[in-house]
C-alpha positions as CSV (number, residue, x, y, z in Angstrom):
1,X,0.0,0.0,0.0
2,X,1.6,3.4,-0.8
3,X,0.0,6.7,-1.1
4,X,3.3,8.6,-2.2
5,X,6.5,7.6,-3.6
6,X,8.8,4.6,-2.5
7,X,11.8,6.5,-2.6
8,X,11.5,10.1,-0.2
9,X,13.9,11.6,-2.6
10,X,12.1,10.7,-5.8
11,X,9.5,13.1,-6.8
12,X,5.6,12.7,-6.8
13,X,4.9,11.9,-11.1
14,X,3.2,14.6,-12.4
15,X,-0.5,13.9,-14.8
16,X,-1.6,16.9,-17.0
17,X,0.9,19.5,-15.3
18,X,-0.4,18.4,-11.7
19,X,1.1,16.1,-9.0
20,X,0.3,13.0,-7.4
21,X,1.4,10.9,-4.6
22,X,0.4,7.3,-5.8
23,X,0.4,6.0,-9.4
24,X,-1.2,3.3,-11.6
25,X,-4.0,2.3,-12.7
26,X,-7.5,1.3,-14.9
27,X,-10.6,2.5,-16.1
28,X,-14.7,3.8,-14.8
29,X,-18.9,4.0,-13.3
30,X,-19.5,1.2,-11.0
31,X,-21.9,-1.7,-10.6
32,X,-22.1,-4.6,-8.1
33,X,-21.9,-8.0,-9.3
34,X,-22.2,-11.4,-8.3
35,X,-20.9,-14.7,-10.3
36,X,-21.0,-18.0,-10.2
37,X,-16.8,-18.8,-10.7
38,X,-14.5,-21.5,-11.6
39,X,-11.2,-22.3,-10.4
40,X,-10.2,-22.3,-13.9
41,X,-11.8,-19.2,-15.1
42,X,-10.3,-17.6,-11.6
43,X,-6.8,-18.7,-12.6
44,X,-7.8,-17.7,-16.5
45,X,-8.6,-13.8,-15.4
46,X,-5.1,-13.6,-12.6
47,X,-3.1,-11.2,-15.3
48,X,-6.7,-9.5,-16.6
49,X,-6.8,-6.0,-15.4
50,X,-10.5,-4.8,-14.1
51,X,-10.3,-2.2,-11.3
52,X,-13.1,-2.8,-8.4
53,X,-13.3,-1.6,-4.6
54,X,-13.5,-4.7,-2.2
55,X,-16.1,-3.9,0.9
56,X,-13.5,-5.4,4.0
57,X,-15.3,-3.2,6.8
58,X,-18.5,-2.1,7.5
59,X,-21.9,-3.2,6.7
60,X,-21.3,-4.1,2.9
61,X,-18.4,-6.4,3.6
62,X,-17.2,-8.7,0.9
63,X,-19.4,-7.0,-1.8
64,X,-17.2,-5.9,-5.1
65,X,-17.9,-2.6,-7.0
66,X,-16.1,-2.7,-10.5
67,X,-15.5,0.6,-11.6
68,X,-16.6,1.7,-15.3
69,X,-14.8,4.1,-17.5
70,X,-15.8,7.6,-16.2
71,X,-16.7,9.1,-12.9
72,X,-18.1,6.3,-9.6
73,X,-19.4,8.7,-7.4
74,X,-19.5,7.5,-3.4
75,X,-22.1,8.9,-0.9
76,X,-25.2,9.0,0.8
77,X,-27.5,9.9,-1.8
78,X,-29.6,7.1,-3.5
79,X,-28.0,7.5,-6.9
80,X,-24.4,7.3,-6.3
81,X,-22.9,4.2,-7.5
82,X,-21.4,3.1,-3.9
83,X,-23.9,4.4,-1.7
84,X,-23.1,4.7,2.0
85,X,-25.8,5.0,4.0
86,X,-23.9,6.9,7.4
87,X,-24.8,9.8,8.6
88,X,-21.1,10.3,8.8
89,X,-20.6,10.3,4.7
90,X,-21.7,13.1,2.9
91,X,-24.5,13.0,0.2
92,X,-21.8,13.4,-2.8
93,X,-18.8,12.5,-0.4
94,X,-16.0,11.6,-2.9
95,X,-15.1,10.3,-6.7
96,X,-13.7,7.6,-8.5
97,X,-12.4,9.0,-12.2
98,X,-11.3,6.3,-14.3
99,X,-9.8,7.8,-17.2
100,X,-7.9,5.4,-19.3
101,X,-5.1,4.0,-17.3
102,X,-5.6,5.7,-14.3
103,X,-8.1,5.2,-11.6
104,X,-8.1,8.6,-9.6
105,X,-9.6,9.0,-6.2
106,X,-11.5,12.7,-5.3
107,X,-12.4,14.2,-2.2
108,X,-16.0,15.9,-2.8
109,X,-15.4,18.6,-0.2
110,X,-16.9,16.1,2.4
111,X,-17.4,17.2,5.9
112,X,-15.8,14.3,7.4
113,X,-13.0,13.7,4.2
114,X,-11.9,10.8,2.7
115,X,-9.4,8.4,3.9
116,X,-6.2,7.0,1.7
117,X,-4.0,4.7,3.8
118,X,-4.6,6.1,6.5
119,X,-4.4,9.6,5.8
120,X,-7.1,12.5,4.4
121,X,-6.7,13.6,0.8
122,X,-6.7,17.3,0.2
123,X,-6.3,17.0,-3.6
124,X,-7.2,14.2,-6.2
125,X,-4.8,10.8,-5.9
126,X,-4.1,8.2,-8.4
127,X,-5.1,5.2,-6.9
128,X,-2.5,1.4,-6.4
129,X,-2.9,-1.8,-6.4
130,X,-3.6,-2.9,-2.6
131,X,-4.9,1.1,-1.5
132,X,-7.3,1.1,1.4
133,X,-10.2,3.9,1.0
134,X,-12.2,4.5,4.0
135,X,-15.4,7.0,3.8
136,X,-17.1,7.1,6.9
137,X,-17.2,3.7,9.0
138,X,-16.9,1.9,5.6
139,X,-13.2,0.7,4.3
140,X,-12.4,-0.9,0.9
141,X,-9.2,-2.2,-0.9
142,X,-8.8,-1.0,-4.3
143,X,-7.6,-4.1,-6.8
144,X,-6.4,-4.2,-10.8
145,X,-6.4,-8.0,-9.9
146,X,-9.5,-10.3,-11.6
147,X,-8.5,-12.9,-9.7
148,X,-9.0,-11.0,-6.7
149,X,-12.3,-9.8,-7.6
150,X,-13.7,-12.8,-9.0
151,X,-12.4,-14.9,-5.6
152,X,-14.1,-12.5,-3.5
153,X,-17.3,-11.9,-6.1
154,X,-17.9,-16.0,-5.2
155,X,-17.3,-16.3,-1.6
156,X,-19.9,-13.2,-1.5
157,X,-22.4,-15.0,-3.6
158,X,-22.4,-18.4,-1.7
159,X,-23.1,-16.1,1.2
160,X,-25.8,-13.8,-0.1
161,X,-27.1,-16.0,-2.9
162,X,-30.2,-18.8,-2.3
163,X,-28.7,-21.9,-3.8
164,X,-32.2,-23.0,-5.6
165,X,-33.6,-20.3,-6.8
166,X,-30.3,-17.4,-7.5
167,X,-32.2,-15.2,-6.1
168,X,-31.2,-13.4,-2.9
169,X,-31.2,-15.1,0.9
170,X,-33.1,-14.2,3.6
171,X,-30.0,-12.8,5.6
172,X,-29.2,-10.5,2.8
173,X,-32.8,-9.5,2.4
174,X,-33.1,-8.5,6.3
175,X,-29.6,-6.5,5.8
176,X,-30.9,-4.6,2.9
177,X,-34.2,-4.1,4.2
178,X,-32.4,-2.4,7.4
179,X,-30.4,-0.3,5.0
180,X,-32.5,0.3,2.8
181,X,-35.3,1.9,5.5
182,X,-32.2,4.3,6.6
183,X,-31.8,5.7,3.3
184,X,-35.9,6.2,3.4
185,X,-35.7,7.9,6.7
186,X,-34.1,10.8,4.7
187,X,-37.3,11.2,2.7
188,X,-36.8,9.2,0.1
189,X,-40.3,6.5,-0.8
190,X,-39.4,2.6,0.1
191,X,-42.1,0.2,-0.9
192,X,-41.8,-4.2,-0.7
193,X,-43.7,-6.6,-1.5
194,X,-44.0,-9.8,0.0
195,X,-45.8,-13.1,-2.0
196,X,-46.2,-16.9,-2.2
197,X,-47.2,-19.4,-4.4
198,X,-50.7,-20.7,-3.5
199,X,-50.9,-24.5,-2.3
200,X,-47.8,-24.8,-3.3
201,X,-47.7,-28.1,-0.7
202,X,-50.2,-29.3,-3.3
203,X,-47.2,-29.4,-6.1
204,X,-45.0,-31.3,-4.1
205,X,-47.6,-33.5,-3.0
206,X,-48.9,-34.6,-6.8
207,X,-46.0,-33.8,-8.9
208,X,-42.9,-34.3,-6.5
209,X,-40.6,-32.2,-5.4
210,X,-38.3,-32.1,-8.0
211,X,-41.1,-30.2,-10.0
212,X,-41.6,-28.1,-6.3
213,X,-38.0,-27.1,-7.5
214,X,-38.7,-26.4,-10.9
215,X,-41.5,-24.0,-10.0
216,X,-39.6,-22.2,-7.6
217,X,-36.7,-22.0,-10.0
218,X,-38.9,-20.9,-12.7
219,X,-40.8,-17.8,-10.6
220,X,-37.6,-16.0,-9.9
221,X,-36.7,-16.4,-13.6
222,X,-39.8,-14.9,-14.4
223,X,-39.9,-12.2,-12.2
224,X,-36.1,-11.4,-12.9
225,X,-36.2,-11.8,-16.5
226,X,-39.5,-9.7,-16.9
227,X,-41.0,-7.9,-14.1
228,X,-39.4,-6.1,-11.5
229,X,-36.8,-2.7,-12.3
230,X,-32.9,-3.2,-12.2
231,X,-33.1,-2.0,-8.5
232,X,-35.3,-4.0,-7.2
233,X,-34.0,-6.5,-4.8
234,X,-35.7,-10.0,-4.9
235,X,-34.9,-12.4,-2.7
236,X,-36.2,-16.1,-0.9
237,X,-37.5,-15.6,2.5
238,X,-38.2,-18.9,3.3
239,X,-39.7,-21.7,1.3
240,X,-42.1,-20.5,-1.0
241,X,-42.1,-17.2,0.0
242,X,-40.1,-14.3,-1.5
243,X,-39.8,-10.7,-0.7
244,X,-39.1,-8.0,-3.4
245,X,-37.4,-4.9,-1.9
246,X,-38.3,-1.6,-4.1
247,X,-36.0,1.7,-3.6
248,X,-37.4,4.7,-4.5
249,X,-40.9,3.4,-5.6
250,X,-44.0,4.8,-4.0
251,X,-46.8,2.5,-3.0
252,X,-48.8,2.8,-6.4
253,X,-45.7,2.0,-8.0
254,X,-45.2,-1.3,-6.4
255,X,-49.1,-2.1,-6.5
256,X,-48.7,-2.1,-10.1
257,X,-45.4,-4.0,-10.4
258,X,-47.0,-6.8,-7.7
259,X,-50.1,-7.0,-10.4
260,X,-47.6,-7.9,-12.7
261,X,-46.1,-10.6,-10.8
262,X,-49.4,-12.1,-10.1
263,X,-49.9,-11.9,-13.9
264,X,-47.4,-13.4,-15.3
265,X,-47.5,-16.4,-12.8
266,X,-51.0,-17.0,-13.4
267,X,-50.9,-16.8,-17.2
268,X,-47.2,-18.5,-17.4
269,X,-47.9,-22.7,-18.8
270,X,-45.3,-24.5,-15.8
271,X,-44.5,-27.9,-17.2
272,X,-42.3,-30.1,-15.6
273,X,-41.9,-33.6,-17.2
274,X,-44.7,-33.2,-19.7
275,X,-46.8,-32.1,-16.6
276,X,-49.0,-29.0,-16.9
277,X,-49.0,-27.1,-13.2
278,X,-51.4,-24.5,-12.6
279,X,-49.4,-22.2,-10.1
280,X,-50.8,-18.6,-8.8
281,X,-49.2,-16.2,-5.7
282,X,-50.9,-14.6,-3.7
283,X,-49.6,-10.7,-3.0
284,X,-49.2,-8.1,-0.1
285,X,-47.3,-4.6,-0.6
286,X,-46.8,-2.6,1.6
287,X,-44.8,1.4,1.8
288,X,-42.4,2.7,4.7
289,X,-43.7,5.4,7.4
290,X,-41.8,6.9,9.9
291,X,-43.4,4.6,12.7
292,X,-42.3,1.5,11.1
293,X,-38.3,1.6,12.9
294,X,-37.0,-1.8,12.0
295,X,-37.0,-4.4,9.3
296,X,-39.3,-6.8,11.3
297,X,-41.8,-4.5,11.8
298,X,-41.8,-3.5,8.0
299,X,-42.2,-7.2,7.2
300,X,-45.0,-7.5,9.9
301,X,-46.9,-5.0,8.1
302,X,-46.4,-6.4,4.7
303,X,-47.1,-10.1,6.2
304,X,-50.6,-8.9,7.0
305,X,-51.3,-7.7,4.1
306,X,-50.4,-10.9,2.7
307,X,-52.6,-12.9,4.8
308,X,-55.6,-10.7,3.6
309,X,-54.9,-11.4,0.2
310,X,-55.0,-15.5,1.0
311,X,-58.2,-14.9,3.2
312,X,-59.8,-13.5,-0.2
313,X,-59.6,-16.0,-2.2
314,X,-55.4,-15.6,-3.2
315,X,-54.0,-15.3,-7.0
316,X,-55.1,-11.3,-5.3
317,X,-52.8,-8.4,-4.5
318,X,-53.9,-6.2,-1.3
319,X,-52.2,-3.4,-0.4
């Protein structure tokens, strides 16, 4: 890790007339990924270069952020592309430039600045392999190495990923729920939605539960493929049911995307070994207020909701 040159008598390189303390680099905006990785394509990408931040503190540990060509901007706000949800980190707190070869790091004129190995930045800093960047509570080590990223991209998936279904588990659904409802506590709408397949026992029962599986499998692909908005988290909260986590959406919003859900299960043709299953969901959604303080109680709500919808009748949404 170095954020200025090896040598104390060599000078800082200078970029476009200005200088800096740390060089190297590669390119851009950022997006978080998960993948499903070999050893052999780990061992294939060792000498690829692919810049990413690696979450190793704070309440987004293990998740990897590759950075696109262009500017990653880090922060509180809802559409920065690492969002920090602190009260400590600043709504636009600091930048990631990736300009070609070089992947430069920018204090936003934060309140509470921006931390390179250890020590604030005053002016912008080309980033290193092996650099630490902590903004707020949060700390991340800043990699060139695919191996590196892809390694850590699958020991986070196995972690945050329902094996059956590739849809999120019910740990990180609870996680993001809690986050999520801090970022809404700054005024911004929260909406989820929580369903489940009606008599789904029924399926197991009369056409085993290797087609149970199949159904599963095939409603996330469904929803994923189809349904809900890029942002949306969906994610299995416990045997048939799911819960889909919507940022930013206001209750009519959601109404409308849980009508679609119910749609496209209900008019969907499940076969599963030349078997024709008739599957429908039954729906709750519910939005955030300001009495609703914890994830549990949010799902509570939403549960009830829920229940209403199977007391009427299900393949319903109540709201």
């Amino acid at each position: 890790m170095n954020s200025g040159p090896k040598n104390p008598n060599d000078k800082p390189d200078e970029i476009d007339g200005e200088n800096w303390e740390s060089v190297r680099m590669t390119s851009t905006k950022t997006e978080v990924i998960t993948t499903t990785t070999t050893g052999d394509e780990l061992l294939k990408n060792q000498n690829e270069s692919d810049p990413a931040f690696i979450a190793i503190q704070g309440d987004m540990l293990g998740r990897v952020f590759r950075l696109k060509e262009g500017t990653n901007t880090i922060g509180r706000q809802t559409d920065n592309e690492i969002i920090i949800n602190q009260r400590a980190v600043s709504g636009r707190h600091a930048c990631v430039k990736r300009e070609g070869s070089n992947v430069i790091l920018e204090d936003l004129q934060s309140t509470n600045g921006t931390i390179l190995n250890t020590k604030r930045i005053d002016r912008p800093m080309l980033l290193q392999q092996d650099d630490v960047i902590k903004v707020g509570s949060s700390v991340f080590k800043y990699t060139e190495n695919n191996l590196d990223t892809a390694f850590t991209e699958s020991l986070h998936q196995k972690g945050t990923v329902d094996e059956l279904t590739g849809v999120y588990n019910k740990a990180y659904l609870l996680q993001s729920l809690s986050q999520a409802i801090e970022v809404a506590k700054s005024g911004f709408p929260l909406s989820i939605v929580m369903f489940d397949l009606d008599h789904f026992k029924k399926v197991n029962d009369n056409f085993g539960h290797l087609a149970g599986d199949y159904v599963l499998k095939e409603t996330c692909r469904l929803i994923k493929d189809s349904v809900i908005r890029s942002e949306d988290i969906l994610g299995r909260f416990g045997g048939e049911e799911f819960v889909l986590i919507m940022p930013d959406a206001k209750l009519e919003v959601a109404v409308g995307v849980a009508e679609r859900v119910r749609k496209t299960i209900e008019d969907h043709l499940f076969e599963h070994s030349g078997k024709v299953m008739p599957v429908t969901t039954s729906l709750g959604v519910c939005t955030w207020r300001p009495q609703v303080k914890t994830a549990d109680d949010f799902l509570e709500e939403v549960d009830k909701l829920l229940y209403k919808s199977k007391e009427g009748g299900r393949n319903r949404v109540t709201s």
